[in-house]
C-alpha positions as CSV (number, residue, x, y, z in Angstrom):
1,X,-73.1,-53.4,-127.1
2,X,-71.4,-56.7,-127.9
3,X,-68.1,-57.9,-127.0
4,X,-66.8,-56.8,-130.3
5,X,-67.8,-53.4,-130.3
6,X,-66.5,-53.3,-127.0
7,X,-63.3,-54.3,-128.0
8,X,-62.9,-51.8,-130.7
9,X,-63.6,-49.1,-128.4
10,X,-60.9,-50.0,-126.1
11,X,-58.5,-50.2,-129.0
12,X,-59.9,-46.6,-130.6
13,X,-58.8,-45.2,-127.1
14,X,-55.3,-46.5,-126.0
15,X,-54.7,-45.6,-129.5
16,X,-55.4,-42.3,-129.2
17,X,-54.2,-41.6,-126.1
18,X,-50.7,-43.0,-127.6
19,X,-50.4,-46.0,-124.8
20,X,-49.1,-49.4,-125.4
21,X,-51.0,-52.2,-124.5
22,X,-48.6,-53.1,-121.4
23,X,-48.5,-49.3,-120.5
24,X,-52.2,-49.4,-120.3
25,X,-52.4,-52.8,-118.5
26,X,-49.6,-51.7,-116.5
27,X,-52.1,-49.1,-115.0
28,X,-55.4,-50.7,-114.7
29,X,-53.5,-53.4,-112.9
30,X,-53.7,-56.1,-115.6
31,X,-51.0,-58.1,-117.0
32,X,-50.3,-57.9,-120.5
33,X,-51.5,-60.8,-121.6
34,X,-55.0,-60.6,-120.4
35,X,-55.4,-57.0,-122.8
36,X,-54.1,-58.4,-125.4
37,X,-56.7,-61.4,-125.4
38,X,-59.2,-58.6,-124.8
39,X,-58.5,-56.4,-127.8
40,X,-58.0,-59.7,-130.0
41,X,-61.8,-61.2,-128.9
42,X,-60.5,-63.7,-126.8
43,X,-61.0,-63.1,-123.5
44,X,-63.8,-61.1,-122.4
45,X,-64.0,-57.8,-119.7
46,X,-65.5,-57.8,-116.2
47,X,-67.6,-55.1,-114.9
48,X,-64.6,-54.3,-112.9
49,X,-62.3,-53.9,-115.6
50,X,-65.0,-51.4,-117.8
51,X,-64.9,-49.3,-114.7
52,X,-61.2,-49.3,-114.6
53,X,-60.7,-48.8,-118.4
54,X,-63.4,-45.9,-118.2
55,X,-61.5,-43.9,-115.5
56,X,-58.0,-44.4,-117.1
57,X,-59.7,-42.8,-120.6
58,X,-61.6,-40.5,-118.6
59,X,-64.9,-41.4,-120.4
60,X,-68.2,-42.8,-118.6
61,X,-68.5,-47.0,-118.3
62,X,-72.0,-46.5,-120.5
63,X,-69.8,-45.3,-123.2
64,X,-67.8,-47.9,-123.2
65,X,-70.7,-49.9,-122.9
66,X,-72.8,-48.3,-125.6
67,X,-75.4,-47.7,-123.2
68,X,-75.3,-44.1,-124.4
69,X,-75.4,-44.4,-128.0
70,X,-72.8,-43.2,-128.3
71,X,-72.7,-41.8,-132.1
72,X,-69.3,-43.5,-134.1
73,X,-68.0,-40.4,-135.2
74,X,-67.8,-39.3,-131.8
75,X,-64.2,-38.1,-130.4
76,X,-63.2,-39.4,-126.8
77,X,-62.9,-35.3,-126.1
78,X,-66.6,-35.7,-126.7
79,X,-67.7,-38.1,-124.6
80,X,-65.3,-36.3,-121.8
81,X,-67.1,-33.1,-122.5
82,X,-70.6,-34.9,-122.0
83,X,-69.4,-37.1,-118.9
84,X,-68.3,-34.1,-116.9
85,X,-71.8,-32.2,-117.3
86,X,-73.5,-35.9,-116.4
87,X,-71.2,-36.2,-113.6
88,X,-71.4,-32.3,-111.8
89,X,-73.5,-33.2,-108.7
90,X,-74.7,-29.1,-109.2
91,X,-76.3,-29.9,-112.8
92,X,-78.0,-32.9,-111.2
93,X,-79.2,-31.6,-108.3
94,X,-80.7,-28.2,-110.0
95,X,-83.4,-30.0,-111.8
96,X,-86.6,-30.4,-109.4
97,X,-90.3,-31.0,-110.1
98,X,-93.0,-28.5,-108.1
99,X,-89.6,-27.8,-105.7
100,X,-88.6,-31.8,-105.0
101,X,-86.0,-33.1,-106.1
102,X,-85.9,-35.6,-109.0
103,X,-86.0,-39.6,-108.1
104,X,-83.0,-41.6,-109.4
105,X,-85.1,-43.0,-112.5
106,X,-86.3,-39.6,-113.3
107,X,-82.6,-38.6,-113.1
108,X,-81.6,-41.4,-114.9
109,X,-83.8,-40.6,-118.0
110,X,-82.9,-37.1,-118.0
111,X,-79.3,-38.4,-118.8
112,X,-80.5,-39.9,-121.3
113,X,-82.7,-37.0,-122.8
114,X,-79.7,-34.9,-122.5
115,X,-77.1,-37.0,-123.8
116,X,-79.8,-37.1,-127.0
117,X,-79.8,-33.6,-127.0
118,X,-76.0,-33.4,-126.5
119,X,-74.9,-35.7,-129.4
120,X,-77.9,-34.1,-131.9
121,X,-76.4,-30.5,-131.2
122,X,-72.7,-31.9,-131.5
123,X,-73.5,-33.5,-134.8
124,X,-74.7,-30.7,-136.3
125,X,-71.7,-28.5,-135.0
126,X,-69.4,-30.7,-136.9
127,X,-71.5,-30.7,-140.2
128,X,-70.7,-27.3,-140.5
């Protein structure tokens, strides 16, 4: 994801999650300034500041990051509903080949086969 899309993200969420930009840098522990360069393109954000951004919106730094693909039309309730299945150790921990458990790249692409199937079952909810 570029440094633009990025940037709209971040704007799409304090905006509807009704913060100002100095409430929201108030609580990542930013001063205003520095947001206000981010959401205008002019200053770009650390890996730090993604993580701290994702856990104020309560979505997943690979949103964020568009590491997800992330579909445009989807709602942050979406994402939220899709990072707390990713993120339940139980869900993780019950998938196992021939009774072992999975290795952190098999784990890692069965986030992504399920985030596929996640997004492809949400979109056709909301056609309806």
């Amino acid at each position: 994801m570029n440094n633009e899309a990025l940037r709209k993200r971040l704007i799409q969420l304090r905006e509807s999650h009704d913060l100002s930009q100095s409430e929201v840098a108030r609580r990542i522990g930013m001063d205003n300034s520095s947001l206000s360069r981010i959401e205008s393109g002019d200053r770009k954000v650390s890996a730090e500041e993604v993580s701290k951004f994702a856990s104020l919106y309560g979505v997943t730094t690979d949103y964020l990051l568009g590491n997800l693909n992330t579909p445009e039309w989807a709602s942050p309730k979406d994402v939220v509903d899709l990072k707390q299945y990713l993120d339940d150790p139980e869900a993780q921990d019950a998938f196992n080949f021939e009774g072992k458990p999975l290795t952190d790249t098999e784990k890692e692409k069965l986030q992504i086969a399920i985030t596929q199937i996640f997004w492809d079952r949400l979109k056709q909810i909301k056609k309806k």
